[in-house]
C-alpha positions as CSV (number, residue, x, y, z in Angstrom):
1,X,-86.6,-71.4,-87.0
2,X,-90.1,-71.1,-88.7
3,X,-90.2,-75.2,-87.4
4,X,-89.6,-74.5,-84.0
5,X,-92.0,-71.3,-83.6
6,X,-94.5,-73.9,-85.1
7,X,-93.8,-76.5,-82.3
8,X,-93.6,-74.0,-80.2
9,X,-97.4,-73.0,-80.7
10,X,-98.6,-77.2,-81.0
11,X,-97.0,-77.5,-77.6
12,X,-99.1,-74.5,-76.0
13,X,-102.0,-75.7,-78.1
14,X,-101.7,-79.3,-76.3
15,X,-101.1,-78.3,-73.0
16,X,-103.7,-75.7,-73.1
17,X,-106.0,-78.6,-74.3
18,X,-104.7,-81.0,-71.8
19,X,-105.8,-79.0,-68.9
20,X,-109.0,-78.1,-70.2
21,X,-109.6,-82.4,-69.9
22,X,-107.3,-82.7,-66.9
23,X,-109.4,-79.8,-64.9
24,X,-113.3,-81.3,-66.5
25,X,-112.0,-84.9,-65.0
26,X,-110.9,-83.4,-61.7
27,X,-113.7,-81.8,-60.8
28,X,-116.2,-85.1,-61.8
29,X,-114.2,-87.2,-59.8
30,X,-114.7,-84.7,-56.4
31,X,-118.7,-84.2,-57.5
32,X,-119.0,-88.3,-57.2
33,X,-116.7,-88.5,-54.8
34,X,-117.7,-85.5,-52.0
35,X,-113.4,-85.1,-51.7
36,X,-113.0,-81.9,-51.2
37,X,-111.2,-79.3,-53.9
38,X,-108.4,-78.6,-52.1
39,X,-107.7,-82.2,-51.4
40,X,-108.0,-83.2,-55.2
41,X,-105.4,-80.2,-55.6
42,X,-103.1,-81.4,-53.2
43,X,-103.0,-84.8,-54.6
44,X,-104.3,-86.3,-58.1
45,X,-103.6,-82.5,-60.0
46,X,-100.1,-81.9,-57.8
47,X,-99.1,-85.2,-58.4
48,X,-99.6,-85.6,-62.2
49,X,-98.8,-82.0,-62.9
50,X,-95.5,-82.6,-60.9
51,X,-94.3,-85.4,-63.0
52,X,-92.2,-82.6,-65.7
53,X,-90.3,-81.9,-63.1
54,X,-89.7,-85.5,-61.4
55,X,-88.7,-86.4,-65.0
56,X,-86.7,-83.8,-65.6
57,X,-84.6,-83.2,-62.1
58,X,-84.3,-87.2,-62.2
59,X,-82.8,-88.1,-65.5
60,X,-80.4,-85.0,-65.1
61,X,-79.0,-87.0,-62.0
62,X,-78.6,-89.8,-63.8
63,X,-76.8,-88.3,-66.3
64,X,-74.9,-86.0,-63.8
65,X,-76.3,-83.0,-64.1
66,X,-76.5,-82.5,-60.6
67,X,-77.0,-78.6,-60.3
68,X,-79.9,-78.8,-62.8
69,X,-81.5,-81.0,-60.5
70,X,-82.0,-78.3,-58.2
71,X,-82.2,-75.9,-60.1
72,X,-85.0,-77.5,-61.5
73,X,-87.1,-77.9,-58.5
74,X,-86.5,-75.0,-57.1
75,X,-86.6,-72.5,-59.7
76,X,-90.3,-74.7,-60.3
77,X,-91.4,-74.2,-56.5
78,X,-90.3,-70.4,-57.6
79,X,-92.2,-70.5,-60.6
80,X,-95.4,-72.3,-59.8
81,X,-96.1,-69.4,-56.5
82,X,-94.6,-66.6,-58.0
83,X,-96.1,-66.7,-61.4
84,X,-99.0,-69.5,-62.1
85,X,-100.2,-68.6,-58.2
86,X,-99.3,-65.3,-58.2
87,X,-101.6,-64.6,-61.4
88,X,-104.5,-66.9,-60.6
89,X,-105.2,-64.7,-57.5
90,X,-104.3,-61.6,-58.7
91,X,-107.4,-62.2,-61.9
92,X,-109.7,-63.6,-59.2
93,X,-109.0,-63.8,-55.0
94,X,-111.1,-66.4,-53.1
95,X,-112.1,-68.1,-49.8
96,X,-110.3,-70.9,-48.9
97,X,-110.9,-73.7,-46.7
98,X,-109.4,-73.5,-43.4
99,X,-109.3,-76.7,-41.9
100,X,-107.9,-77.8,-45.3
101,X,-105.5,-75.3,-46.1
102,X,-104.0,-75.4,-42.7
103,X,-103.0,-78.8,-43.1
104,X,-101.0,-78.8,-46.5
105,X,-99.8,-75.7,-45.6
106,X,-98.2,-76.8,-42.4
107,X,-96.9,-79.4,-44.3
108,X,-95.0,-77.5,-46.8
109,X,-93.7,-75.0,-44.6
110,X,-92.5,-78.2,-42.0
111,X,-91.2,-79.7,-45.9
112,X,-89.1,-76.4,-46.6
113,X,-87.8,-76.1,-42.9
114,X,-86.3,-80.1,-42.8
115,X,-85.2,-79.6,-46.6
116,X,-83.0,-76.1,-45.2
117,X,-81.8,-77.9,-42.2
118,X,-80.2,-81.0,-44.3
119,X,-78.5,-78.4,-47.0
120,X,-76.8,-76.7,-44.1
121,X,-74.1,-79.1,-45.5
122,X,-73.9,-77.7,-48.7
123,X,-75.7,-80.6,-50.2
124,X,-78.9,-83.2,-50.2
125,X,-76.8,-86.6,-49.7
126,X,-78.6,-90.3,-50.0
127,X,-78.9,-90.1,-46.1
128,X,-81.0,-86.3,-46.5
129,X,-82.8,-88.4,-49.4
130,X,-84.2,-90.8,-46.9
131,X,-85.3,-88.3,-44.3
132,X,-87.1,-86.4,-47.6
133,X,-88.8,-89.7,-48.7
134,X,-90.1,-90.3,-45.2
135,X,-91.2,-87.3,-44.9
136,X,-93.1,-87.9,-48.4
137,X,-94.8,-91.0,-47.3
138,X,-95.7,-89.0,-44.4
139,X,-97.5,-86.7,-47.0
140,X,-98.8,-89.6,-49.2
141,X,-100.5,-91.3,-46.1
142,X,-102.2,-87.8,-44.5
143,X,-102.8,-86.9,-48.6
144,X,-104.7,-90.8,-48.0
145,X,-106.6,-90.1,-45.1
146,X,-107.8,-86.5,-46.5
147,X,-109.4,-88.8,-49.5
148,X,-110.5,-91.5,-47.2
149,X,-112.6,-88.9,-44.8
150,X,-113.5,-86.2,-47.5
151,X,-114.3,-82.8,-45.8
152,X,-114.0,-84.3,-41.9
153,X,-116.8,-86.4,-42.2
154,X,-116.2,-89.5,-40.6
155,X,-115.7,-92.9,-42.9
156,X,-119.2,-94.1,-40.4
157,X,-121.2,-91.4,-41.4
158,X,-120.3,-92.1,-44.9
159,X,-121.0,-95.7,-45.1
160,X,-124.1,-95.2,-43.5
161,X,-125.1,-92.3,-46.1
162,X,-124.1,-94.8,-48.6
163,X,-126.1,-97.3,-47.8
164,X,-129.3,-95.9,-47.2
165,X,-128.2,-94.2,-50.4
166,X,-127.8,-97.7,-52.0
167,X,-131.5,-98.9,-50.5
168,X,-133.2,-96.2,-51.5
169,X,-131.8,-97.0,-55.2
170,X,-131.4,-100.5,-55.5
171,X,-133.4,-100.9,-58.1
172,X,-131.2,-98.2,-60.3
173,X,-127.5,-98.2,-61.8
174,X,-125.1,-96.4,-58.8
175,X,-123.8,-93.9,-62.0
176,X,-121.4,-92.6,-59.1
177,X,-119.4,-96.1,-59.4
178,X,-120.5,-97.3,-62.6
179,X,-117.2,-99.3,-64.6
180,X,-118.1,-97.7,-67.7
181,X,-118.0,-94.0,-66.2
182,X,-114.9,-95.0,-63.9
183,X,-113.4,-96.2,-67.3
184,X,-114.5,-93.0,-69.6
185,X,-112.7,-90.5,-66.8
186,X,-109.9,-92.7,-66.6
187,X,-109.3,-92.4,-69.9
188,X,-109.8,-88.8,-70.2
189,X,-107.5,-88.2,-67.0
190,X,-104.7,-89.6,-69.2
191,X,-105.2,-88.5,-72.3
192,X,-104.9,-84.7,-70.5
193,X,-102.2,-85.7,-68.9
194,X,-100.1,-86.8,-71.9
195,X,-101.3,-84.0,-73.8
196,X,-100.0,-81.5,-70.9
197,X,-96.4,-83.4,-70.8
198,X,-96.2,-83.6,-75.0
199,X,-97.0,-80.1,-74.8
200,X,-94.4,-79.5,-71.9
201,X,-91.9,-81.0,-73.9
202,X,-92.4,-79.3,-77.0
203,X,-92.6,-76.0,-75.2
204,X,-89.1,-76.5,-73.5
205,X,-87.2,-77.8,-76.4
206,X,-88.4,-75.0,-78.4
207,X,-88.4,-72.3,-75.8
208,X,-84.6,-73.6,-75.0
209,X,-84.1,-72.9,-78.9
210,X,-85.5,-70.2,-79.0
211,X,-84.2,-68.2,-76.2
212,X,-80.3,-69.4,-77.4
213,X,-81.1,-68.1,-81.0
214,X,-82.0,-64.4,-79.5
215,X,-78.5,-64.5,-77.9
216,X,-80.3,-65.6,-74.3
217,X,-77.6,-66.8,-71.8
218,X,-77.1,-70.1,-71.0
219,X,-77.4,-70.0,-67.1
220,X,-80.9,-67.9,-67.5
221,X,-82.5,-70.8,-70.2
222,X,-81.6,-73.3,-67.6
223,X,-83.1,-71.6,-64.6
224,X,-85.7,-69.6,-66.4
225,X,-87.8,-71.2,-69.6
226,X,-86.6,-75.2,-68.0
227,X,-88.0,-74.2,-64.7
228,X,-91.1,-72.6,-66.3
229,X,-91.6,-74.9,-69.2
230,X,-92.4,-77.9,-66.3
231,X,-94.4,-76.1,-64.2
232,X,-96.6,-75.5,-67.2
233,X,-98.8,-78.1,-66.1
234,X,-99.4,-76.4,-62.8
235,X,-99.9,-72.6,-64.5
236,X,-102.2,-73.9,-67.0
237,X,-104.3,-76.3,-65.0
238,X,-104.6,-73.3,-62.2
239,X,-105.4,-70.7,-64.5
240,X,-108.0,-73.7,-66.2
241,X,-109.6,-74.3,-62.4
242,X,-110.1,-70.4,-62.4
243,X,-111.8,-70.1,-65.5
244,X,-114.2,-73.0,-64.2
245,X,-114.5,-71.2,-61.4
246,X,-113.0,-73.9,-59.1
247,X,-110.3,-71.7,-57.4
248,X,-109.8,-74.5,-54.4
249,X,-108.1,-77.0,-56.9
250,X,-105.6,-74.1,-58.0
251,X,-104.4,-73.6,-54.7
252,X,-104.3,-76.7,-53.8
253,X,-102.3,-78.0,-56.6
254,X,-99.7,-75.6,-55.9
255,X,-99.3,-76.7,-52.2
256,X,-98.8,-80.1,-53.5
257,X,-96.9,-79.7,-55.9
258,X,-93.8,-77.2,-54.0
259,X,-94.5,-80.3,-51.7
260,X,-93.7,-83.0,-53.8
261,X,-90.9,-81.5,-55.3
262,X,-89.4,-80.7,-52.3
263,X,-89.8,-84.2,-50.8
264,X,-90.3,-86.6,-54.2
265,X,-88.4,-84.8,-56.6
266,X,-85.2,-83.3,-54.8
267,X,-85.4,-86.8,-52.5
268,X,-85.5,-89.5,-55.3
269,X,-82.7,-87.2,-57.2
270,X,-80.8,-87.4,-54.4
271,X,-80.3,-91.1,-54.8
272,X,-77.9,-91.4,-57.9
273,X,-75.6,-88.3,-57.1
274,X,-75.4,-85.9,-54.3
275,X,-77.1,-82.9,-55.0
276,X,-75.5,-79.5,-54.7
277,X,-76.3,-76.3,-52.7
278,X,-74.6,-73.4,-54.7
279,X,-73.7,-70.1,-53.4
280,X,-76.2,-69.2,-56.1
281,X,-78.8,-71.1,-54.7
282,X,-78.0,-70.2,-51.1
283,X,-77.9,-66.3,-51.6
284,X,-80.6,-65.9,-54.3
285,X,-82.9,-68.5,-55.2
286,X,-83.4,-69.9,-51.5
287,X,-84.3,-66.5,-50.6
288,X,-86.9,-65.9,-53.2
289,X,-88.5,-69.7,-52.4
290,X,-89.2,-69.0,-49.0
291,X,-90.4,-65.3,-49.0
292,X,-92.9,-66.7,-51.7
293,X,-94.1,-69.3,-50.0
294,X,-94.8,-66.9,-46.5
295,X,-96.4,-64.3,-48.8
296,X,-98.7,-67.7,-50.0
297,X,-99.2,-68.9,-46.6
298,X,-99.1,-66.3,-43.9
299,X,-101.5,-64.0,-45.2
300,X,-103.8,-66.5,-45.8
301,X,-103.8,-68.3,-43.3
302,X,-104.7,-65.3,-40.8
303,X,-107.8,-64.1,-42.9
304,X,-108.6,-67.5,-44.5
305,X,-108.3,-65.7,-47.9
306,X,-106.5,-65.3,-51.0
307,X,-106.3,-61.7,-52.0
308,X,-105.5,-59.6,-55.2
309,X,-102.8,-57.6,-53.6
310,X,-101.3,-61.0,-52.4
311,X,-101.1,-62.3,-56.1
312,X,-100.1,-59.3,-57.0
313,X,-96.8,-59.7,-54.2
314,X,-95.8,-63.1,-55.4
315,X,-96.4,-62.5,-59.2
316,X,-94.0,-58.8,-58.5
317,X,-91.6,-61.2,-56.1
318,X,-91.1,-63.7,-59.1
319,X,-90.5,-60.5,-61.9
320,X,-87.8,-58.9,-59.7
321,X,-86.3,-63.0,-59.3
322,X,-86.0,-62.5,-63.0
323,X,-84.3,-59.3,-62.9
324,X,-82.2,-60.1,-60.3
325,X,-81.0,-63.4,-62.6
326,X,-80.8,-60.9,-65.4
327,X,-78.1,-58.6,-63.2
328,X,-75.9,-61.4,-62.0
329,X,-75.9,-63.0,-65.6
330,X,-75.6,-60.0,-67.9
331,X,-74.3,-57.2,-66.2
């Protein structure tokens, strides 16, 4: 036991780490690029601090697990508003973009309608899988054109800042685009990265441990410390944007990333086995995911701010999930 409490601790140690990089390398890219925060959020954080989950909700479908599949991405959708979201605002509300917020927001509430429609069923089939992986590339190419016009400015205006930019300095080194700076964040970028998923993995397998040595149930581990031991990346890397004071990032990445699990992971999943909707799911943890994600978006998008009493809703919504879990599992 004294091994796993001690992995336990390197794992929090490495992910805690890992953002620290993963936030610093974030934010230079959007101060040489002009992309806005948000936009960053939505895709290079949400898609790299997604990737615990993808892993995880995939290889259990491969292996048959199909109801941890789900499980997994939803009780992370759950996890990432309720809690990492939930907390981030409730320390420190903050002004949001509009325009940009809108956007992804729209999109994950059009995500979470199609994704309830095709479950009607009782399950996400190959033939939902394909409609959710449309529906993704849909994402990845708006995700595209968001990086490609950072801010609304069109891609005119910007070549023709750049090149009077280029004239005025032609006979200096462009640091924005310079190969030994693109290579330096690079490699930073990953090292975080692995650092945050090492750290996930350690944090799980111990947690897991853990929990099932203080007598913890089964059914809670699975849908409790698995679904919060992968969105780890997206609690830590939120509550890291915070502390940098860049609160646009933390939103955004936890747009994207109930996004992306909706669409990416729950739709490639899909693809081995057939994914079931249980009674579980339907009565309980369906519930839960979409009253969090109107207490995220509704609110907000009426008074273009995040407030305390907001975070303080979805964090409170996620603690009675848990004791909800805690009456149908022990009681």
């Amino acid at each position: 036991m004294f091994l796993i409490i001690v992995l336990f601790i390197i794992g929090f140690v490495l992910i805690t780490k890992g953002a620290d990089i993963f936030i610093n390398c974030t934010v230079e890219i959007g101060r040489r690029t002009n992309i806005s925060e948000i936009v960053l959020g939505a895709t290079i954080v949400s898609f790299a601090t997604t990737l615990p989950e993808f892993t995880v909700s995939v290889f259990a479908s491969l292996d048959g697990h199909t109801t941890m599949s789900m499980g997994n991405a939803v009780g992370s959708i759950i996890c990432n508003t309720g809690l990492a979201l939930g907390l981030v605002v409730s320390l420190s509300p903050f002004k949001v973009d509009r325009d940009m917020f809108v956007h992804r927001a729209v999109l994950l509430i059009l995500s979470l309608v199609v994704f309830l429609v095709l479950g009607i069923d009782g399950e996400i089939g190959r033939g939902d899988s394909a409609i959710l992986l449309l529906m993704f590339a849909y994402y990845m190419y708006s995700n595209y054109k968001g990086v490609k016009n950072p801010k609304g400015i069109k891609s005119r205006e910007i070549m023709g800042r750049y090149s009077r930019h280029l004239k005025r300095n032609e006979n200096k080194i462009n640091v924005e685009f310079c190969i030994k700076d693109i290579i330096r964040i690079g490699s930073l970028f990953i090292i975080g990265l692995i650092m945050m998923i090492i750290g996930s993995r350690l944090l799980i397998n111990s947690g897991v441990k853990i929990a099932i040595f203080m007598g913890i149930p089964h059914a809670i581990v699975s849908l409790t410390v698995i679904a919060l031991g992968t969105s780890l990346p997206e609690l830590v890397s939120s509550l890291t944007a915070i502390r940098k004071n860049h609160h646009s990032i933390s939103v955004g990445n936890i747009i994207g990333a109930n996004t992306l699990n909706l669409l990416c992971v729950i739709g490639v999943s899909a693809i081995p086995n057939r994914l079931p909707i249980l009674s579980q799911n339907r009565l309980l943890d369906f519930p839960f995911m979409i009253l969090l994600i109107f207490i995220l978006v509704i609110p907000t998008l009426l008074k273009n701010k995040m407030y305390r009493i907001q975070g303080i809703a979805m964090l409170s919504t996620y603690i009675i999930y848990l004791g909800t879990l805690y009456v149908m599992y022990i009681i």
